[in-house]
N, C-alpha and C positions, 0 to 999 in steps of 0.2 A: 504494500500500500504506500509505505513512503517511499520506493522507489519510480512510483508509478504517480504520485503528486511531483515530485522531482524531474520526473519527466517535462511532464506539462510545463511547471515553471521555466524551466529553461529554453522548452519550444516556446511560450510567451515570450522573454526575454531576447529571445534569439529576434523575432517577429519584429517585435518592438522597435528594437537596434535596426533591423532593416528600416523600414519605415523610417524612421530617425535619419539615418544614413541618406535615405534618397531622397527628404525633405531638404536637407542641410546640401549637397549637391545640387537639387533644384534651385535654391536661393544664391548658391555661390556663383551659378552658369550666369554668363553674359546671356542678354535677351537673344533671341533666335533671329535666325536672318528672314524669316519667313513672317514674323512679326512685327518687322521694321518697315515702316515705306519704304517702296520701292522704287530708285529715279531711274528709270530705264531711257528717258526720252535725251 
């Protein structure tokens, strides 16, 4: 049983960190080129 709560906790945690991790990369990235005007002319 407690190895089996210890599981989970850790799959949460791991989750968590992901999510985290791809938040903090989203906010660091410069805006996309696809979201910039574009002066083509």
């Amino acid at each position: 049983m407690l190895a089996r709560r210890f599981t989970i906790v850790c799959l949460l945690s791991a989750l968590f960190g992901i999510m985290f991790a791809t938040l903090v990369a989203e906010t660091s990235r410069p805006a996309r080129s696809w979201e910039q005007p574009a002066n083509r002319h």
